[in-house]
C-alpha positions as CSV (number, residue, x, y, z in Angstrom):
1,X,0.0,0.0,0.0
2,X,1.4,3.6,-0.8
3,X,1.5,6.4,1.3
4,X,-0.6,8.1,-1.3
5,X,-3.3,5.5,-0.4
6,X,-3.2,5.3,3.5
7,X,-3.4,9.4,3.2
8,X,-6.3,9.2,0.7
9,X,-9.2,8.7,3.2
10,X,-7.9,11.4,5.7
11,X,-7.7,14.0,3.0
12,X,-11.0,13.1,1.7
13,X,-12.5,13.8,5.2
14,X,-10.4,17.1,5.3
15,X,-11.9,18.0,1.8
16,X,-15.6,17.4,2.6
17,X,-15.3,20.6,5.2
18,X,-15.3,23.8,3.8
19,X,-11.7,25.3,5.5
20,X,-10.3,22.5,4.6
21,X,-11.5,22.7,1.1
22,X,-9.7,26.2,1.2
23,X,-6.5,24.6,2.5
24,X,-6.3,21.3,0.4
25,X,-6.7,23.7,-2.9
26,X,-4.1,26.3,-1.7
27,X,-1.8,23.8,-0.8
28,X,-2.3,21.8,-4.1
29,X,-2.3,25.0,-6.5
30,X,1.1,26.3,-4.6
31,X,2.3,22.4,-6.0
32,X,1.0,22.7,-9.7
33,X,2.4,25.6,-10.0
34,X,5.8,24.2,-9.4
35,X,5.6,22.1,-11.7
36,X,4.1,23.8,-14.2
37,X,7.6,25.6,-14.3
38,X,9.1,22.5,-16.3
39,X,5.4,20.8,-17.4
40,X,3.4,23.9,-18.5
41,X,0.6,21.4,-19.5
42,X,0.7,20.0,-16.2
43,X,-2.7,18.6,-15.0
44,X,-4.9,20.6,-18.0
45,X,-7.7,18.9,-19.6
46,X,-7.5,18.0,-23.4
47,X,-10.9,18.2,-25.0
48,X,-10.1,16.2,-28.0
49,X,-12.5,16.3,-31.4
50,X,-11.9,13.4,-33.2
51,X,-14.5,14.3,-35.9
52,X,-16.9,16.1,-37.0
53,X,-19.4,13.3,-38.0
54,X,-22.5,12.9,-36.0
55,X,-26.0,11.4,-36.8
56,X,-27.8,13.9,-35.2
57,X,-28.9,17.5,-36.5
58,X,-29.1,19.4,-33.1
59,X,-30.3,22.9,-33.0
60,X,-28.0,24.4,-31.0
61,X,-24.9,22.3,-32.2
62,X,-21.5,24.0,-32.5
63,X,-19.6,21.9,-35.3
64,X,-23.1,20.5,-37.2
65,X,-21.9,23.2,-40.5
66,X,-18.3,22.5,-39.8
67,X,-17.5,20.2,-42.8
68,X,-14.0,18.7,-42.6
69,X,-11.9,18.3,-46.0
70,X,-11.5,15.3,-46.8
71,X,-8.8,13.4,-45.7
72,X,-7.9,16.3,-42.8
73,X,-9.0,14.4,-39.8
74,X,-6.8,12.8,-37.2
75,X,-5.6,9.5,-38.3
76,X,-5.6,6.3,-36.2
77,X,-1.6,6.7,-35.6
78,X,-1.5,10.7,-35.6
79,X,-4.3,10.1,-32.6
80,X,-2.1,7.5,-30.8
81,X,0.7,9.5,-31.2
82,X,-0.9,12.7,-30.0
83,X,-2.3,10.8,-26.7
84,X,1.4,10.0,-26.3
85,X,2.6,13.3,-26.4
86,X,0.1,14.0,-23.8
87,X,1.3,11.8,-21.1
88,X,4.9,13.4,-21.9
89,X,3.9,16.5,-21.3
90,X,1.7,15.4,-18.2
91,X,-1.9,16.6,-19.0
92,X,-4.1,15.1,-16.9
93,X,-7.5,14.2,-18.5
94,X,-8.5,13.5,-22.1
95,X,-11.6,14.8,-22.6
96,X,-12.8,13.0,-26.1
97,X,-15.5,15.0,-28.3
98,X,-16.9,15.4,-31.8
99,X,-19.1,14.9,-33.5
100,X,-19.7,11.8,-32.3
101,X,-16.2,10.3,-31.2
102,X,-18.0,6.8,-30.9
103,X,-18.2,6.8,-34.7
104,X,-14.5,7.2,-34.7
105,X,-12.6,3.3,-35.3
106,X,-10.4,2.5,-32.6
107,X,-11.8,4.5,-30.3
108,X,-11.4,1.7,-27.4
109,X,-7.8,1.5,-28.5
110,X,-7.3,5.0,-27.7
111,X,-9.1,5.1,-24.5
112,X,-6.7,1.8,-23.1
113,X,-3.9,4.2,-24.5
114,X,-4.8,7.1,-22.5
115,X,-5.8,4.8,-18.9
116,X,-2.1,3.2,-19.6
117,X,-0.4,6.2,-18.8
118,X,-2.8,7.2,-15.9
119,X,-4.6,9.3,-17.8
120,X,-8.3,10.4,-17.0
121,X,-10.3,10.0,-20.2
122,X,-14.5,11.7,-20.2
123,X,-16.3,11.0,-23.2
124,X,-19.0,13.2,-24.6
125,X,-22.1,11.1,-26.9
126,X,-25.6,11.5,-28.1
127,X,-26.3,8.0,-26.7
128,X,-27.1,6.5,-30.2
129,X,-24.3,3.6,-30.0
130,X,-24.1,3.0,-26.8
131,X,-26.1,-0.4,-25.9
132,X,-24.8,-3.0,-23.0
133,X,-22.6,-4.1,-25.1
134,X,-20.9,-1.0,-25.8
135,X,-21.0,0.0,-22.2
136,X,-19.4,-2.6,-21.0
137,X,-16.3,-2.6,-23.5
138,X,-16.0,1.4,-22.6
139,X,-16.0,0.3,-19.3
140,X,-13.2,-2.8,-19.6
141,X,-10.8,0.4,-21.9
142,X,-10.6,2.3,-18.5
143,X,-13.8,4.8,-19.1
144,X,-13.8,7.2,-16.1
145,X,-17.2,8.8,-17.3
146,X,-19.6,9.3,-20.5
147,X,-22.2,12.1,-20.5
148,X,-24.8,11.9,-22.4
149,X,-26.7,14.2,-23.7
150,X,-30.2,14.2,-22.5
151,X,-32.4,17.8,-23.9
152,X,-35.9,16.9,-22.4
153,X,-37.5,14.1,-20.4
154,X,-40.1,14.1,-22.8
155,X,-39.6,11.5,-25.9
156,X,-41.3,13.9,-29.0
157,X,-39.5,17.0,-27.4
158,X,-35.4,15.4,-27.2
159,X,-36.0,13.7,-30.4
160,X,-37.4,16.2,-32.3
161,X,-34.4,19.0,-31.0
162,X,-32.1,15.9,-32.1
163,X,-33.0,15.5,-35.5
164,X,-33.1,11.7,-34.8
165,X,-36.3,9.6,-34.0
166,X,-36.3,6.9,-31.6
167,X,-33.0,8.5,-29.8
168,X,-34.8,9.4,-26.6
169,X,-34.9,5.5,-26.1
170,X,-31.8,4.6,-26.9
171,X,-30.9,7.1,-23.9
172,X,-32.3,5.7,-21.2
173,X,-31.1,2.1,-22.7
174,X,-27.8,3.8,-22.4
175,X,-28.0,4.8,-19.0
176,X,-29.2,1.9,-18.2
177,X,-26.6,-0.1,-19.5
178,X,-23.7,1.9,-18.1
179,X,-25.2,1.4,-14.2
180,X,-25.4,-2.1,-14.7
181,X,-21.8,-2.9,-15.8
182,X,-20.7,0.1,-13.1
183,X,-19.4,2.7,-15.8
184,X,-20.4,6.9,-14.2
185,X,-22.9,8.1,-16.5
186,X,-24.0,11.9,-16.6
187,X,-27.1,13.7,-18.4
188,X,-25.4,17.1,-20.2
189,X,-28.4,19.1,-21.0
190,X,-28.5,23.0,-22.3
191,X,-30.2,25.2,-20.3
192,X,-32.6,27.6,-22.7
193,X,-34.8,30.7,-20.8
194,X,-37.7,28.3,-22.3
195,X,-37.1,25.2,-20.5
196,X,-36.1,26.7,-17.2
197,X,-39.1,28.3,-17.4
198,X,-41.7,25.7,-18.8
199,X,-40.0,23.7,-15.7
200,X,-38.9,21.0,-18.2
201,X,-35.0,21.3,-16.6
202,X,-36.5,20.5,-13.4
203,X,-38.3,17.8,-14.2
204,X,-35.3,16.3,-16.6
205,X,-33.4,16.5,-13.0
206,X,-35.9,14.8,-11.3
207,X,-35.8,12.0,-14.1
208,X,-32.3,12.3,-13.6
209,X,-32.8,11.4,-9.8
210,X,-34.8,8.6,-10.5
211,X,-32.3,7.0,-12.7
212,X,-29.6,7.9,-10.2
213,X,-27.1,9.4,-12.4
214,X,-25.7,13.4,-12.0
215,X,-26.8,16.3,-14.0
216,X,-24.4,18.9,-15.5
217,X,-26.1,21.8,-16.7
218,X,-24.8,23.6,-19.9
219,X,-25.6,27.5,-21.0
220,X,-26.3,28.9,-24.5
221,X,-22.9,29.9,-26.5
222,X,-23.2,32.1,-29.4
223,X,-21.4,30.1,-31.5
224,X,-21.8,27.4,-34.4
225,X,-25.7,27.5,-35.6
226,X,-26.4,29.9,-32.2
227,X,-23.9,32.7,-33.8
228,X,-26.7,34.9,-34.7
229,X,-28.9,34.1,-32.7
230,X,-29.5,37.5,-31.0
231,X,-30.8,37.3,-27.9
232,X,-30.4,33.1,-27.5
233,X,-27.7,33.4,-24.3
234,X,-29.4,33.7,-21.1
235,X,-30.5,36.6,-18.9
236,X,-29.2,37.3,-15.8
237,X,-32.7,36.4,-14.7
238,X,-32.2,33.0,-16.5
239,X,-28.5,32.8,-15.2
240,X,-30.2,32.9,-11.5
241,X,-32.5,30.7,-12.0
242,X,-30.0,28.2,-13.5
243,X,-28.1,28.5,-10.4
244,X,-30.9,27.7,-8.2
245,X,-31.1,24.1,-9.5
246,X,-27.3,23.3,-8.2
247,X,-26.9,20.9,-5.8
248,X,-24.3,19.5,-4.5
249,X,-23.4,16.0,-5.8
250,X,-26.3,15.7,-7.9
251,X,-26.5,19.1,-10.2
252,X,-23.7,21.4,-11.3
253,X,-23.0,23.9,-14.0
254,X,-20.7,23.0,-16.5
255,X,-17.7,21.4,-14.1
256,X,-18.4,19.7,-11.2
257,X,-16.9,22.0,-8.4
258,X,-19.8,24.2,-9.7
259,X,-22.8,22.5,-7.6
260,X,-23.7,25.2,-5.5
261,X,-26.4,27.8,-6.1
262,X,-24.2,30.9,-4.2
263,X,-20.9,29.5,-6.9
264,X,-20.2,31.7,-10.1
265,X,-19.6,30.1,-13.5
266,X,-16.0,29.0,-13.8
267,X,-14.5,29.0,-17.7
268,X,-11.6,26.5,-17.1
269,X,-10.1,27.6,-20.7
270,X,-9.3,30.7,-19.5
271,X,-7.6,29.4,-16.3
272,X,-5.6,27.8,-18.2
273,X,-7.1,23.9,-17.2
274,X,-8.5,23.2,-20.1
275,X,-8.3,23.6,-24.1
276,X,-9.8,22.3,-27.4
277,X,-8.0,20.2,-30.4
278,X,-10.1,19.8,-33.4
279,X,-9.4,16.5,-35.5
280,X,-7.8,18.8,-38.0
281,X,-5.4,19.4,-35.7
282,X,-6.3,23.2,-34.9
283,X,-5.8,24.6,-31.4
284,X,-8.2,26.6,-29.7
285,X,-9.4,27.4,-26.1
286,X,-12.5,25.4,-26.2
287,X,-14.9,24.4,-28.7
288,X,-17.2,27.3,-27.7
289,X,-14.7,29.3,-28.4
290,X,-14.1,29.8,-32.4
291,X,-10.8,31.5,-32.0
292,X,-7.8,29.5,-33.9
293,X,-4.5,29.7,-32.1
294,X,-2.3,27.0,-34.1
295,X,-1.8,23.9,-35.7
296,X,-0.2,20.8,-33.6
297,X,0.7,19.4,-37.3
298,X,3.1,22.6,-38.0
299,X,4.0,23.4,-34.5
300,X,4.5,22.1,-31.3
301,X,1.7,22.0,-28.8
302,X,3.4,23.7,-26.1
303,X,4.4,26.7,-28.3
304,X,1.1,27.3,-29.4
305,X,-0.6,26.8,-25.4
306,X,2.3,29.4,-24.8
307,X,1.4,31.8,-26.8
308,X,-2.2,31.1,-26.5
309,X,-2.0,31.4,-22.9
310,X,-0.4,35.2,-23.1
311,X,-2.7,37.1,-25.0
312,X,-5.5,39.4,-23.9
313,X,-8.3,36.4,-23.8
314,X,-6.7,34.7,-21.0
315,X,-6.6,37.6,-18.6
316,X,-8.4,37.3,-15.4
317,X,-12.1,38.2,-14.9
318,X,-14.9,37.4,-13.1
319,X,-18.3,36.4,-15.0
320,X,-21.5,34.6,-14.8
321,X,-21.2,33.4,-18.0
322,X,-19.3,31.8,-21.1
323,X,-16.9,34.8,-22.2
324,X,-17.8,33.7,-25.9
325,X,-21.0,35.2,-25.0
326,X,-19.2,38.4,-23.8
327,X,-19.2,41.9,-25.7
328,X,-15.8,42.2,-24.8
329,X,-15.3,39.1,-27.4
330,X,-17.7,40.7,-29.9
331,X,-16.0,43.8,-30.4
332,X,-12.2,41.7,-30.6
333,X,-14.0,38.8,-33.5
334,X,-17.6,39.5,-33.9
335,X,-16.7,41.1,-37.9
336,X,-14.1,38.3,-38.7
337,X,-16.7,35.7,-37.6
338,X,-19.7,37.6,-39.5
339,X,-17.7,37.1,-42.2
340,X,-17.2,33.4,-41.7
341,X,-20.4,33.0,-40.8
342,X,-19.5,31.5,-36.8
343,X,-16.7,29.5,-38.2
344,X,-13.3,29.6,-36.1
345,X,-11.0,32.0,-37.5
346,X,-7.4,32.8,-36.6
347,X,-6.4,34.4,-33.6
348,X,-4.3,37.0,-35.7
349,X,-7.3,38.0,-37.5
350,X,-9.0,39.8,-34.4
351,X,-9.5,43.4,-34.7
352,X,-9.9,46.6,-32.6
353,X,-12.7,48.2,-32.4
354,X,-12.8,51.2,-34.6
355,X,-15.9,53.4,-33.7
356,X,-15.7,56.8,-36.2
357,X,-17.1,58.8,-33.5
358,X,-14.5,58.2,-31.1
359,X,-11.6,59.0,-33.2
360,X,-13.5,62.8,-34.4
361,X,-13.8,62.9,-30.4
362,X,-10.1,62.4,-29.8
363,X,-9.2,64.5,-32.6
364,X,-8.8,67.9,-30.8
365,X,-6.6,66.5,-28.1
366,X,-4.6,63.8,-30.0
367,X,-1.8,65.8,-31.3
368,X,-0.5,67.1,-28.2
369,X,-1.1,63.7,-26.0
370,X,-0.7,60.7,-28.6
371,X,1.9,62.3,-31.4
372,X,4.4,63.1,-29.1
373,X,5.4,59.9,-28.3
374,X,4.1,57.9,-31.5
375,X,6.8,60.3,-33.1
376,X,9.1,57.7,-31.9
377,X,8.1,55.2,-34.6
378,X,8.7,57.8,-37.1
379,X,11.7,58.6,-36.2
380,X,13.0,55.3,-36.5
381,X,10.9,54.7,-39.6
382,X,12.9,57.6,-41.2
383,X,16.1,56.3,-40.4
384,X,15.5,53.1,-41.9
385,X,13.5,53.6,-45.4
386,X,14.4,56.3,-48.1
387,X,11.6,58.2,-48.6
388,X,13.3,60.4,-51.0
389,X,11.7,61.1,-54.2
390,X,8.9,58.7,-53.8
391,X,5.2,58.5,-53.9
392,X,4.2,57.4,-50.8
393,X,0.2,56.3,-49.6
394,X,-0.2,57.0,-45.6
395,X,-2.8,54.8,-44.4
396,X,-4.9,55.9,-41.1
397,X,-3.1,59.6,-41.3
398,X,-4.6,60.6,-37.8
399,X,-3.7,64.9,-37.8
400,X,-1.1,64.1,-40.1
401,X,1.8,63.6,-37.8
402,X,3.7,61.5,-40.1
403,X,2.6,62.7,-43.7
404,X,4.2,66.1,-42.5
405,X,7.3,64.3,-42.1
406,X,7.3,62.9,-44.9
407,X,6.3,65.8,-46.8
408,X,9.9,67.0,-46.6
409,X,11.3,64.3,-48.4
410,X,8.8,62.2,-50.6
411,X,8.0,63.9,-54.0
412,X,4.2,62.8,-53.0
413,X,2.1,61.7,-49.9
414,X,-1.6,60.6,-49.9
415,X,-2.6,61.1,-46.6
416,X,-5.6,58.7,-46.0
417,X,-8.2,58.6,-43.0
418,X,-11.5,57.4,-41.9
419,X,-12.3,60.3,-39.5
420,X,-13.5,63.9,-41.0
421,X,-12.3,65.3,-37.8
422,X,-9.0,63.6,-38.1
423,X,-8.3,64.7,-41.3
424,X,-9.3,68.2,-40.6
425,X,-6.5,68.4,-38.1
426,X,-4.2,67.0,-40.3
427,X,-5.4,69.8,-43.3
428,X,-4.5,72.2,-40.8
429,X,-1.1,70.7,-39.5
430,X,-0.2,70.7,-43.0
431,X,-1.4,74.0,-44.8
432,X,1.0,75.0,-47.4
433,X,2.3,71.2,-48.1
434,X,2.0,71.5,-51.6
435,X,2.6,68.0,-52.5
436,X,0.0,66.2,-49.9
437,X,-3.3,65.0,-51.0
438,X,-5.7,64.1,-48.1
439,X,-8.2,61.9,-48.9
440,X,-11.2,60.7,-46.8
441,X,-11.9,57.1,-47.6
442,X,-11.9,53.8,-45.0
443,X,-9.0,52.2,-46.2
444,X,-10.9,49.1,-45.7
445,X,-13.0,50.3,-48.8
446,X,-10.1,52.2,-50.6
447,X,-9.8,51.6,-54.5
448,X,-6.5,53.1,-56.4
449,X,-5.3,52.8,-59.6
450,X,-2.3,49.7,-59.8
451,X,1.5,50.3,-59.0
452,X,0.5,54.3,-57.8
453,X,2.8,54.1,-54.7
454,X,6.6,53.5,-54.1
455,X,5.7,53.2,-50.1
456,X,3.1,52.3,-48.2
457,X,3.0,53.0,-44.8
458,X,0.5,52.0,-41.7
459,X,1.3,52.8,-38.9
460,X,-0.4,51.7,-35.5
461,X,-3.5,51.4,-37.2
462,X,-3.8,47.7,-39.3
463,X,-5.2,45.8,-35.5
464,X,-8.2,48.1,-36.4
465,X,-8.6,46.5,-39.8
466,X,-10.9,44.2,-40.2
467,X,-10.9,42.6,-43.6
468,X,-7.1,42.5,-43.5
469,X,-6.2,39.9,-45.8
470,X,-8.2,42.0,-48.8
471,X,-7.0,45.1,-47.4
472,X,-3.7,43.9,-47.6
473,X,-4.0,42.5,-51.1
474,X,-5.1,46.2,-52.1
475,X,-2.3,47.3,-50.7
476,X,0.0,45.2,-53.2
477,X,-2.3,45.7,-56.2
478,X,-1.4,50.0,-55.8
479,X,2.0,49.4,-54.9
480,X,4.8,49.4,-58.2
481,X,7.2,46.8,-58.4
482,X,10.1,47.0,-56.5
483,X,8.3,49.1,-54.2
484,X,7.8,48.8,-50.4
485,X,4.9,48.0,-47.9
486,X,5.6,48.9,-44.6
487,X,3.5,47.9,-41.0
488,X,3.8,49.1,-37.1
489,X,1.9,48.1,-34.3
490,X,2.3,48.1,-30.7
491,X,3.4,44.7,-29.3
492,X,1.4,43.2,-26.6
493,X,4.4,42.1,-24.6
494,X,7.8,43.8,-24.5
495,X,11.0,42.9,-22.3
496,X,11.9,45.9,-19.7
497,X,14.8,46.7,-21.7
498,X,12.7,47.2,-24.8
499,X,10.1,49.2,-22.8
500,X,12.6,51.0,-20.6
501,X,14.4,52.3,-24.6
502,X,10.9,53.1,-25.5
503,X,10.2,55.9,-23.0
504,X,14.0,57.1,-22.6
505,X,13.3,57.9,-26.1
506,X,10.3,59.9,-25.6
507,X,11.8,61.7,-22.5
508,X,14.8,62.3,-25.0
509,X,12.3,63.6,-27.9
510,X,10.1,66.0,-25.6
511,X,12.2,66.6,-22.4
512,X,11.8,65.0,-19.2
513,X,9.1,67.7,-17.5
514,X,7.0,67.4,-20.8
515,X,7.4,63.4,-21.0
516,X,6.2,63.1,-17.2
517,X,3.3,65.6,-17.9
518,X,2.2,63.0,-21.1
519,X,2.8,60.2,-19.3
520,X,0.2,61.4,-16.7
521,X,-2.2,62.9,-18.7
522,X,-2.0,59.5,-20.9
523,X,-2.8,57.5,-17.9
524,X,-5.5,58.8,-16.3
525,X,-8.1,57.3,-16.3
526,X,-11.0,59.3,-17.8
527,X,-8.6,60.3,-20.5
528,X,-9.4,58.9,-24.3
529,X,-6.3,57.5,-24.7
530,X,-6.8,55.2,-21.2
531,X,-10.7,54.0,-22.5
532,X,-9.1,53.6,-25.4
533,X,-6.4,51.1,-24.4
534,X,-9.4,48.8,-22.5
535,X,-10.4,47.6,-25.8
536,X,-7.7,48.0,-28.1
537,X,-5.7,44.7,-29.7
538,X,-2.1,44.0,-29.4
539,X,-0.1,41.1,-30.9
540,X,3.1,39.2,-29.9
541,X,6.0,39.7,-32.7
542,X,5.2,35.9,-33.5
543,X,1.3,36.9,-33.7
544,X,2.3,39.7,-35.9
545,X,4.3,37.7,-38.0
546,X,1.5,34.5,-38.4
547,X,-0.8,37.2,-39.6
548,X,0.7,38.3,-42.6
549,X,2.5,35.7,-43.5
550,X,0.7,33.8,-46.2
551,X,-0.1,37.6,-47.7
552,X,3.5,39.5,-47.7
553,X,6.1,36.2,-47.9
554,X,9.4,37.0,-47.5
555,X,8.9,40.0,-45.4
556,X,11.2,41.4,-42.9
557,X,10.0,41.1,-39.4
558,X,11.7,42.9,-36.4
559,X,11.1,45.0,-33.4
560,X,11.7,48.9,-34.1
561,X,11.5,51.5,-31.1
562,X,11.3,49.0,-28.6
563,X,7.5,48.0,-28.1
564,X,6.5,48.7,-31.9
565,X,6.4,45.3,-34.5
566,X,7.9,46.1,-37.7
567,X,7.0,44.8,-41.2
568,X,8.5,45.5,-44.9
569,X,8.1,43.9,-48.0
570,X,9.2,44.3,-51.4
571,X,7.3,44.1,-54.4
572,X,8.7,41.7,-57.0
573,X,9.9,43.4,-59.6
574,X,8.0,41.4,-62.1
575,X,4.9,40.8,-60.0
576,X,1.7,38.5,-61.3
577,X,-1.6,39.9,-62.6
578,X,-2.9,42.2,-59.2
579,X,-5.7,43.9,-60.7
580,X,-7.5,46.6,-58.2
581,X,-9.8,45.2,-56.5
582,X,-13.3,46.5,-54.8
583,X,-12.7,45.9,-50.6
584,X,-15.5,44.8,-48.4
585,X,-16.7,47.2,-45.5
């Protein structure tokens, strides 16, 4: 007998009372943390797609229109493989999902793969397959638990939202047939403001009690055939009375440490315990959450968890609620995924918000707060390009801080803006620039005649672009061969040295009273450039990189200024047919 087991009984007594609850959790995240220094996977949940397949039709399903190309699902070996990988990297449960991963051949072997090196393995079904039979073999591979899902305790109603007659039967068989070889069985079952209020939740629990088995309550997500739904999450009325049903041991809300009515909803993605694979391979933080991050089959799984884990999704917060359902993840994806109609899209393609009427707000003010230290970038962007003699497109002008720069040496700017009160200032800031055109166009929307420009220049202002692969490919149609487009943007993260270069620069460029006086003003915050930062999107250099690299190949990538990405690319000199082409809003 191990110490582990003689201890086993004497922390489970511990556990049941609240303190020690407390203590035993402390004591254990204190340890996890350790060892999440050399095993950053340590003790996460995988939840594992194996396909997209399933024979039902659900209403609220969040992969039914996903469609896999053919031949881009896991193989048998790739899955084995993967599972090994796993236990290297010691993750702690494999949680395996679809589709249907019961249609999936081999998926016993893969279970008795996962229980061989201790691993504990969940399984998500519909119910349709599993007979005694099946039950029984799950239970021999090492099963810990299958949920099934369960929509109504009435036959016409859970068939009907299934798309598959007769399945309500083959439920309760399946239940059935899991207590009687000994394998845990749970009912999943969405919670909608109609069936917590038509009482048919409560009676599906009290079925549930009958039948013995727990009941883990789900919430709408606005995602997969619920992405437009307007209106489909719940209220915080329905949220309340969702939590009234917990109860401990026998009810709970998405996880099982959330059975209690006073608990808030916990999102284990975004603490890091938990994250999604689909059987393509792509990495995401859950399957409610349509936000690409990677692919295991061109890069390691702990390099993409790494980087996932650092951006601006995984910072802390406190909600009743899937963040998916969050406006805070409307304004950072909701265009990208209108355009893909729900489908997961790459992190890299998440955009700032970019209201009109808070940029003709900010317009008055921006000059002498804002330009004074974004002067940095153009002082290093200067330095680096020869602007001499060349036509030159500045995209997202602002007041013109960097178009009057350039006035002085290009033979030609167009200085391009969204904002009429932006592009007033900048008239103003440049009055007697003679070889400045301003125009007042969304770039997003802009149409020029091909090979115009020698240099194109964004700076700080492609995060706020939506459509960025067809802006980008505008971009290259107006450019001439051999000439040059050229990106900035803020990094999310920056190394102290980088940051520390950043403001002894601006303390250099303005003088120290000035720069502390900025600094303040900037910070505070009521000011526009503090609200603005709450919302606005910043990249890692690798982020930055991923996201144009399919469009500008061979680009040169770098830090500039310290905290500012840098991107240039050359057009070939002999490019292919780029036509103009007419940009979506």
């Amino acid at each position: 007998m191990t110490i582990l087991q003689v201890l086993k009984p004497l922390i489970e007594a511990v556990y049941r009372r609240a303190i020690g609850k407390k203590i035993i959790r402390a004591v254990y995240g204190v340890y996890a943390s350790f060892l999440q220094r050399k095993y950053p996977l340590y003790n996460t949940t995988v939840m594992l797609a194996l396909t997209l397949r399933c024979q039902c039709k659900c209403e609220h399903c969040g992969v039914a229109d996903l469609q896999a190309a053919p031949g881009s699902e896991f193989t048998h070996g790739e899955i084995s493989a993967l599972i090994r990988e796993l236990a290297q990297l010691r993750v702690g449960r494999v949680y395996f999902f679809g589709g249907e991963p019961l249609l999936v051949p081999g998926i016993k072997d893969h279970i008795s793969l996962a229980k061989s090196f201790g691993l504990k393995c969940i399984l998500d079904t519909n119910g349709m397959l599993v007979n005694t039979d099946m039950a029984a073999s799950l239970k021999q591979c090492g099963l810990d638990m299958l949920r099934v899902s369960l929509d109504s305790p009435v036959e016409e109603e859970h068939d009907r939202f299934r798309g598959a007659k007769g399945l309500f039967n083959k439920v309760m068989a399946a239940i059935a047939a899991c207590k009687a070889c000994g394998l845990e069985c749970h009912i999943s079952v969405c919670a909608t403001e109609e069936n917590l209020k038509n009482g048919r939740i409560a009676e599906l629990i009290e079925l549930a009690g009958r039948l013995e088995v727990k009941v883990r309550l789900l919430s709408p997500i606005r995602c997969g055939r619920l992405y437009n739904a307007e209106g489909s999450e719940l209220t915080p009325e329905g949220i309340g009375a969702l939590k009234r049903l917990l109860s401990p041991g026998r009810v709970y809300w998405e996880y099982d440490r959330v059975d209690r009515p006073d608990y808030d909803f916990l999102c284990a993605c975004t603490r890091r315990w938990m994250f999604y694979i689909s059987p393509a391979g792509d990495v995401q933080p859950c399957c409610y959450m349509p936000v690409i991050f990677g692919n295991i089959r061109r890069e390691s799984l702990t390099a993409i968890t790494g980087r996932m884990w650092k951006t601006a999704l995984f910072k802390p917060a406190k909600a009743c609620d899937c963040p998916t359902n969050s406006a805070g993840f409307r304004e950072m994806f909701g265009r990208q995924l209108a355009v893909s109609g729900g489908r997961p899209v790459s992190y890299e393609a998440q955009s700032s918000p970019n209201h009109l009427a808070e940029w003709d707000e900010w317009a008055a003010s921006y000059g002498a707060t804002i330009d004074q230290l974004a002067g940095i970038q153009d002082d290093e962007l200067l330095a680096a390009v020869d602007f001499r003699g060349k036509r030159v497109l500045d995209l997202g002008c602002g007041t013109g801080r960097f178009a009057r720069r350039l006035s002085c040496v290009a033979a030609k700017v167009t200085a391009v803006d969204f904002s009429p009160k932006m592009l007033e200032k900048a008239r103003e800031n440049l009055q007697g620039a003679e070889n400045v055109d301003f125009r007042l166009v969304d770039m997003e929307a802009m149409k020029t005649p091909w090979g115009e420009y020698d240099i194109i220049t964004a700076l700080s202002v492609m995060h706020h672009v939506c459509d960025f692969a067809a802006t980008v490919k505008n971009m290259k149609a107006s450019l001439a061969p051999g000439g040059k487009i050229i990106l900035m943007d803020r990094l999310l993260t920056a190394t102290v040295r980088d940051t520390l270069k950043f403001y002894l620069a601006g303390a250099a460029r303005v003088g120290w009273l000035n720069f502390a006086a900025l600094f303040l003003t900037n910070a505070a915050p009521a000011s526009s450039s503090a609200r603005h930062r709450l919302t606005e999107t910043r990249f890692t250099l690798q982020d930055f990189r991923n996201r144009y690299a399919a469009l500008l190949p061979g680009a040169e990538t770098g830090f500039k200024g310290g905290v500012f990405a840098y991107l240039e690319w050359t057009k070939p000199v002999s490019p292919p047919d780029l036509s103009p082409v007419t940009l979506s809003a």
